[in-house]
N, CA, C and O atoms as a GROMACS GRO file, in nm:
protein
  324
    1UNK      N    1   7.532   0.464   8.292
    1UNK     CA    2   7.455   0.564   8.219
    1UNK      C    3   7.541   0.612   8.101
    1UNK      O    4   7.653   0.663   8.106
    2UNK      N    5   7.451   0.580   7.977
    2UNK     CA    6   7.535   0.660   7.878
    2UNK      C    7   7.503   0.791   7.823
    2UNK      O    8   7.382   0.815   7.824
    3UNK      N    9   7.574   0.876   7.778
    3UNK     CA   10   7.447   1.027   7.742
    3UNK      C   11   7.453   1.011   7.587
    3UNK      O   12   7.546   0.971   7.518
    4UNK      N   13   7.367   1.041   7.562
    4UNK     CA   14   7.335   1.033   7.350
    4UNK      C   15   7.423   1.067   7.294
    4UNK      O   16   7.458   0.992   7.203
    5UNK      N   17   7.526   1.226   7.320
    5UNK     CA   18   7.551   1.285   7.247
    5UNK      C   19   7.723   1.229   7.239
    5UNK      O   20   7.804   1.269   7.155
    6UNK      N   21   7.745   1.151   7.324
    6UNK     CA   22   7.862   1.039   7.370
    6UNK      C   23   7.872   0.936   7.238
    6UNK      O   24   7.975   0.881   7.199
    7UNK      N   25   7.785   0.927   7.199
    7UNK     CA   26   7.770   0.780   7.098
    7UNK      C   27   7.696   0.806   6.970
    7UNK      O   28   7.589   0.865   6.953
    8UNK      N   29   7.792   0.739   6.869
    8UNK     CA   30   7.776   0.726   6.724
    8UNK      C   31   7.667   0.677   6.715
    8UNK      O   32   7.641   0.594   6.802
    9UNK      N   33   7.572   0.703   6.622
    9UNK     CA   34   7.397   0.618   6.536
    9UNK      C   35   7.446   0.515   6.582
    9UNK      O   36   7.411   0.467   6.690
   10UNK      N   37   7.571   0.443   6.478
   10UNK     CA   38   7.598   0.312   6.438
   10UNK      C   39   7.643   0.263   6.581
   10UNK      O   40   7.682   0.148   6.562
   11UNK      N   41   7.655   0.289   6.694
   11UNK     CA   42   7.738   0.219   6.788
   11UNK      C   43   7.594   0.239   6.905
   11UNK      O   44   7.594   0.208   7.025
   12UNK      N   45   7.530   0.271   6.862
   12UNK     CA   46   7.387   0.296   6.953
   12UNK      C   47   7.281   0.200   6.849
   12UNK      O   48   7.233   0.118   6.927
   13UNK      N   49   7.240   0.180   6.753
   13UNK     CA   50   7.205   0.086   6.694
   13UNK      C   51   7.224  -0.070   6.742
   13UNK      O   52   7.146  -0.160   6.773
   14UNK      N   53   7.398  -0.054   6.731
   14UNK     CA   54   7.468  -0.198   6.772
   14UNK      C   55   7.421  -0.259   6.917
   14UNK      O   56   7.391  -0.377   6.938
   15UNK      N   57   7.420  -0.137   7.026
   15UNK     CA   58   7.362  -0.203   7.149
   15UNK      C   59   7.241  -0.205   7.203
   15UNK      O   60   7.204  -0.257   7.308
   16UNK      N   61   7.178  -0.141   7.118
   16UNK     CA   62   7.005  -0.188   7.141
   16UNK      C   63   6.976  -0.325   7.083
   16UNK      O   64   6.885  -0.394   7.127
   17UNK      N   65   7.059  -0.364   6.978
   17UNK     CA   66   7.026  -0.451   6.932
   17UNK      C   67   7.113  -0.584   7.012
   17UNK      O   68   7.067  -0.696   6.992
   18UNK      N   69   7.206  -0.574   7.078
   18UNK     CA   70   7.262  -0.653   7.199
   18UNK      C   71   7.240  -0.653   7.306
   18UNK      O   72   7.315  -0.697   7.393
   19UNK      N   73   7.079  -0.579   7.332
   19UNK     CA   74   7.052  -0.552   7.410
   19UNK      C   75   7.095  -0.502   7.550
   19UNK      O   76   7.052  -0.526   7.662
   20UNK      N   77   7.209  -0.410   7.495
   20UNK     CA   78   7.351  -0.347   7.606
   20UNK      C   79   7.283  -0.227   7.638
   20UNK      O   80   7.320  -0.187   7.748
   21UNK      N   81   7.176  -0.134   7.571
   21UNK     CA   82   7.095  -0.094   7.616
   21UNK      C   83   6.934  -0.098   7.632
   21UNK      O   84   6.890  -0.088   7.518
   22UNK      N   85   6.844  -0.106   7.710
   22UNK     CA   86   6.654  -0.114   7.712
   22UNK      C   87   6.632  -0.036   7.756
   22UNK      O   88   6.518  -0.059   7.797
   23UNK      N   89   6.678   0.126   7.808
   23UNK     CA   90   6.567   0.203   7.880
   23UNK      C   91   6.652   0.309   7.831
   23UNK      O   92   6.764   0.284   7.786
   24UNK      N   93   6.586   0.474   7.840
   24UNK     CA   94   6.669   0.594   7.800
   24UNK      C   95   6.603   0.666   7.901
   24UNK      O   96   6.519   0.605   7.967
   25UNK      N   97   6.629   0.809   7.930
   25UNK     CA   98   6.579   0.900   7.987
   25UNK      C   99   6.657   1.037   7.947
   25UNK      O  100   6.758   1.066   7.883
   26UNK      N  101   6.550   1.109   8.024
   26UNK     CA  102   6.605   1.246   8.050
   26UNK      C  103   6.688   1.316   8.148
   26UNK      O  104   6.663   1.311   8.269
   27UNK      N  105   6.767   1.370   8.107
   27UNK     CA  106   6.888   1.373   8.220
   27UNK      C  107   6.850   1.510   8.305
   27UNK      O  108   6.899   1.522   8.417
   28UNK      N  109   6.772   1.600   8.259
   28UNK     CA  110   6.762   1.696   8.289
   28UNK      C  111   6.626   1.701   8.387
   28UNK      O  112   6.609   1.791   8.469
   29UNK      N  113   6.510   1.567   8.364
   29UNK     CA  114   6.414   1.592   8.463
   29UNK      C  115   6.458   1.473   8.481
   29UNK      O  116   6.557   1.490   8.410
   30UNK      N  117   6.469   1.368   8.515
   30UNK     CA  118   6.523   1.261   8.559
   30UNK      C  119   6.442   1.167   8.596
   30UNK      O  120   6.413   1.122   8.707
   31UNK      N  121   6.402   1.139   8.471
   31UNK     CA  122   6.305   1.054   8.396
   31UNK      C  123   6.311   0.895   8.317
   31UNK      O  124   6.335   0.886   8.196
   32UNK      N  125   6.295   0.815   8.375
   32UNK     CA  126   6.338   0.683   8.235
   32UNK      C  127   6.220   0.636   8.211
   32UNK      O  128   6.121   0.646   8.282
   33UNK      N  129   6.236   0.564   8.069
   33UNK     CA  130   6.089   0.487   8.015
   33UNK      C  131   6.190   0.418   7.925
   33UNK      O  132   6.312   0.435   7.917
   34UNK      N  133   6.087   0.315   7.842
   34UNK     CA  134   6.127   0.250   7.737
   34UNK      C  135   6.174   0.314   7.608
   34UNK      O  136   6.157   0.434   7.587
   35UNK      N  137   6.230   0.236   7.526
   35UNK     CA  138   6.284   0.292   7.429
   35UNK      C  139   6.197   0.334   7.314
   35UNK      O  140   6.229   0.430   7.243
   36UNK      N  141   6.087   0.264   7.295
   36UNK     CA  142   5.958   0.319   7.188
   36UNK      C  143   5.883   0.381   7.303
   36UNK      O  144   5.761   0.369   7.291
   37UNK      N  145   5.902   0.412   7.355
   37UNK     CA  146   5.808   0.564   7.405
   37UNK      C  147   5.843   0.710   7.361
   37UNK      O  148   5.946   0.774   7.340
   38UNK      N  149   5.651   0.740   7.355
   38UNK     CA  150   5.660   0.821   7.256
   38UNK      C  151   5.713   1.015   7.331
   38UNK      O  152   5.738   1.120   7.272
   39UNK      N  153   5.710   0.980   7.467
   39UNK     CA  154   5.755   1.114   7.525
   39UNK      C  155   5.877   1.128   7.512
   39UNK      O  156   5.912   1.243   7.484
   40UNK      N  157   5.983   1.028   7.526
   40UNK     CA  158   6.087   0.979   7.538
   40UNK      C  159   6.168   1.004   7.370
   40UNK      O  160   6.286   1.033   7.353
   41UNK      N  161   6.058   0.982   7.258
   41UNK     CA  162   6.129   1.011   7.153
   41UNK      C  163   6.126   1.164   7.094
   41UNK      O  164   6.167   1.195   6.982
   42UNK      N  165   6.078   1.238   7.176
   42UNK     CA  166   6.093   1.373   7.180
   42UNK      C  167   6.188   1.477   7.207
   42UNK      O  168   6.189   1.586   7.149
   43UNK      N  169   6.277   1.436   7.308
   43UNK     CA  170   6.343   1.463   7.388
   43UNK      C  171   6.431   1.532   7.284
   43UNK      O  172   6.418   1.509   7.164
   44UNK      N  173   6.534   1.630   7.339
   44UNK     CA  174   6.663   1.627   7.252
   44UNK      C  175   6.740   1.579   7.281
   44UNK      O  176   6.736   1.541   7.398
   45UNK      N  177   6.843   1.552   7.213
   45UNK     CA  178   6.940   1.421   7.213
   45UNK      C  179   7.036   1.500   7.339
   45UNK      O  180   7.009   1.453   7.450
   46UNK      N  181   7.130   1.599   7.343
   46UNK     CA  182   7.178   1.647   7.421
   46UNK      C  183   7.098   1.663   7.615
   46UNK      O  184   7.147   1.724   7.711
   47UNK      N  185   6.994   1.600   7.609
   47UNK     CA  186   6.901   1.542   7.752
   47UNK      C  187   6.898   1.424   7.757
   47UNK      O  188   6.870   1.380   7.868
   48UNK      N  189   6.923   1.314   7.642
   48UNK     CA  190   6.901   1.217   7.628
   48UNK      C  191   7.026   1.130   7.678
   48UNK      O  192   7.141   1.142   7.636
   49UNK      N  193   6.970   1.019   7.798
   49UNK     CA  194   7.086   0.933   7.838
   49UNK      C  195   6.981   0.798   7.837
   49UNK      O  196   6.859   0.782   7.840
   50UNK      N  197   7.124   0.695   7.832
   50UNK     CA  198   7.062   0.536   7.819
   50UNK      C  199   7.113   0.473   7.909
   50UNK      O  200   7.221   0.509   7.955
   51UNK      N  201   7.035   0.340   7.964
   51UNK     CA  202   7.068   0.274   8.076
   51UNK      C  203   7.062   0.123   8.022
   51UNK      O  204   6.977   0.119   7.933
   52UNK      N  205   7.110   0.019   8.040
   52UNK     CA  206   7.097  -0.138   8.035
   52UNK      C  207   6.987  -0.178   8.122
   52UNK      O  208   6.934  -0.282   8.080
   53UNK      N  209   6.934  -0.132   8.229
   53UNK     CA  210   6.881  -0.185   8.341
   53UNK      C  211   6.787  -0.113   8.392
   53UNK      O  212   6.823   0.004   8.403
   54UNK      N  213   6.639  -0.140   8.443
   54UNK     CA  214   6.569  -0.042   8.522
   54UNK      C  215   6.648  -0.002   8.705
   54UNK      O  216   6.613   0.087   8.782
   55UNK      N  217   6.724  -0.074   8.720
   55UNK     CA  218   6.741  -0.052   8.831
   55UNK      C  219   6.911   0.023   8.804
   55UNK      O  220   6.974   0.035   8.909
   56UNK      N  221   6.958   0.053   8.720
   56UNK     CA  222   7.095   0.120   8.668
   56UNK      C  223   6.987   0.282   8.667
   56UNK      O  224   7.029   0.364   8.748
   57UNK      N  225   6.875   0.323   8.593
   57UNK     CA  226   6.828   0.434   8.600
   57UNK      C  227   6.774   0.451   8.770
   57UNK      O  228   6.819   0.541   8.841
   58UNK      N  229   6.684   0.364   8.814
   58UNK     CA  230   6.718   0.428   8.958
   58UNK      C  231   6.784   0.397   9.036
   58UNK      O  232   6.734   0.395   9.149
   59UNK      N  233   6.957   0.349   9.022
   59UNK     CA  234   7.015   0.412   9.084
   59UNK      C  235   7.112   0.556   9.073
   59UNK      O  236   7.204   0.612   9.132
   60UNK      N  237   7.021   0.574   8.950
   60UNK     CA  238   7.068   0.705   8.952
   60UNK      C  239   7.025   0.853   8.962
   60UNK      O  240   7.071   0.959   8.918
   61UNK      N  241   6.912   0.815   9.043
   61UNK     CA  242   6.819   0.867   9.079
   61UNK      C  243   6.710   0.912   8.995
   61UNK      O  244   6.656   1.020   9.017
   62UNK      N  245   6.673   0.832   8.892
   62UNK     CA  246   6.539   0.847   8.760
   62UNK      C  247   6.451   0.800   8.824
   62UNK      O  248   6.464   0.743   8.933
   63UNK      N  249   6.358   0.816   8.766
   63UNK     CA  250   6.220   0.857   8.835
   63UNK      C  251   6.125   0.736   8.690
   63UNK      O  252   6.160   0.751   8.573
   64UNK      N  253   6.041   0.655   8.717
   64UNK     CA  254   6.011   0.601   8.612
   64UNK      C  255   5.877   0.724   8.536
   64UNK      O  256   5.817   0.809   8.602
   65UNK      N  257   5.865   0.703   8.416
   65UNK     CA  258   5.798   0.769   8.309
   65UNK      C  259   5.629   0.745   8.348
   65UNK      O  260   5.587   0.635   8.382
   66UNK      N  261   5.565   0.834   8.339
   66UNK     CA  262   5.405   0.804   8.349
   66UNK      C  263   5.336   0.772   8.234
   66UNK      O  264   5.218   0.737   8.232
   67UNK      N  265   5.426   0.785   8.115
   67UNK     CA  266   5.337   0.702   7.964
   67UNK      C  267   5.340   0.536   7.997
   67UNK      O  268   5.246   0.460   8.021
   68UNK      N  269   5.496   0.508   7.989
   68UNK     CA  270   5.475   0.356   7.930
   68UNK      C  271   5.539   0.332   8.053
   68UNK      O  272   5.516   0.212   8.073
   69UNK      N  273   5.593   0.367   8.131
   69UNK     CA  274   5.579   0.237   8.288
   69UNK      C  275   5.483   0.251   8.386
   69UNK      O  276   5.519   0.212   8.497
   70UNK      N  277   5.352   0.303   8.375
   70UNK     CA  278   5.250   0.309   8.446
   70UNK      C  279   5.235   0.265   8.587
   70UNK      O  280   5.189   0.330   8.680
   71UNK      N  281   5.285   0.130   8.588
   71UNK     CA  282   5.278   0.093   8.679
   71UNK      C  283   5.371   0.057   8.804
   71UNK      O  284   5.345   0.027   8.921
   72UNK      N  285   5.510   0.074   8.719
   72UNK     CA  286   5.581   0.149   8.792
   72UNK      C  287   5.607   0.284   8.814
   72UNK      O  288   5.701   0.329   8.880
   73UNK      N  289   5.503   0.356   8.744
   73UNK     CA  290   5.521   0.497   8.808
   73UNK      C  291   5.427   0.558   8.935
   73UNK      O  292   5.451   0.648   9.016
   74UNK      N  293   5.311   0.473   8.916
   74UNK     CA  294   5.238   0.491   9.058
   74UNK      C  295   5.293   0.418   9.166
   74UNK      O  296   5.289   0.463   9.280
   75UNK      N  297   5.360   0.272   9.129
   75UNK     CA  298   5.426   0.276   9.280
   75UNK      C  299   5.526   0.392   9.305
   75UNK      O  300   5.542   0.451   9.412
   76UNK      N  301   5.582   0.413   9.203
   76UNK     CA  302   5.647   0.500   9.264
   76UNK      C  303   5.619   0.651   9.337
   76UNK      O  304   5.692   0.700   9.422
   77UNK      N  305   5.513   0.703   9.291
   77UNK     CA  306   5.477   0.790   9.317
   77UNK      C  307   5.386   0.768   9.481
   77UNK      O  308   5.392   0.852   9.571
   78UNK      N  309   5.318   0.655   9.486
   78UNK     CA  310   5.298   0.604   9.637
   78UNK      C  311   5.384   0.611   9.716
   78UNK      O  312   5.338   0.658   9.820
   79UNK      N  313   5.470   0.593   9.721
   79UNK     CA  314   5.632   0.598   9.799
   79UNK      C  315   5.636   0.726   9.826
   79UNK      O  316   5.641   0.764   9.942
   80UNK      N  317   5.635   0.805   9.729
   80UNK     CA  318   5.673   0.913   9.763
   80UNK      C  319   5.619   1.039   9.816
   80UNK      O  320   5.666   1.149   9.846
   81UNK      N  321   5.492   0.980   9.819
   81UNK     CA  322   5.396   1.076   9.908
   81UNK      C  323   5.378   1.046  10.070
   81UNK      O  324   5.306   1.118  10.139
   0.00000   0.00000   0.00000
């Protein structure tokens, strides 16, 4: 997990595009989605953390996003009821 406020534009640019990171979330509700999601680009940067992996965010206990992983958010939410 990386947190936003940890990393330079230019050095966060560099690994999206090396694909060293694909998913971000919120650290504070503990939340991940994709990187063009639009709840996700709201956030403030100081909530904002990034992951390489869907399974790097839950193991860290993130919760997937109900915009853009849909469908992993109702399984998940099945589980958990």
């Amino acid at each position: 997990m990386l947190l936003h406020i940890e990393i330079s534009d230019t050095d966060l640019r560099s690994k999206i595009k090396q694909q060293k990171i694909r998913f971000g979330g919120n650290r504070k509700l503990k939340i991940y989605g994709t990187l063009t999601c639009k709840s996700g680009k709201k956030m403030k940067k100081e909530n904002r953390v990034f992951f390489t992996t869907e399974n790097e965010a839950i193991e860290n206990g993130f919760r997937p996003c109900g915009h853009c992983r849909k469908d992993e958010y109702k399984k998940w939410k099945n589980e958990t009821i």
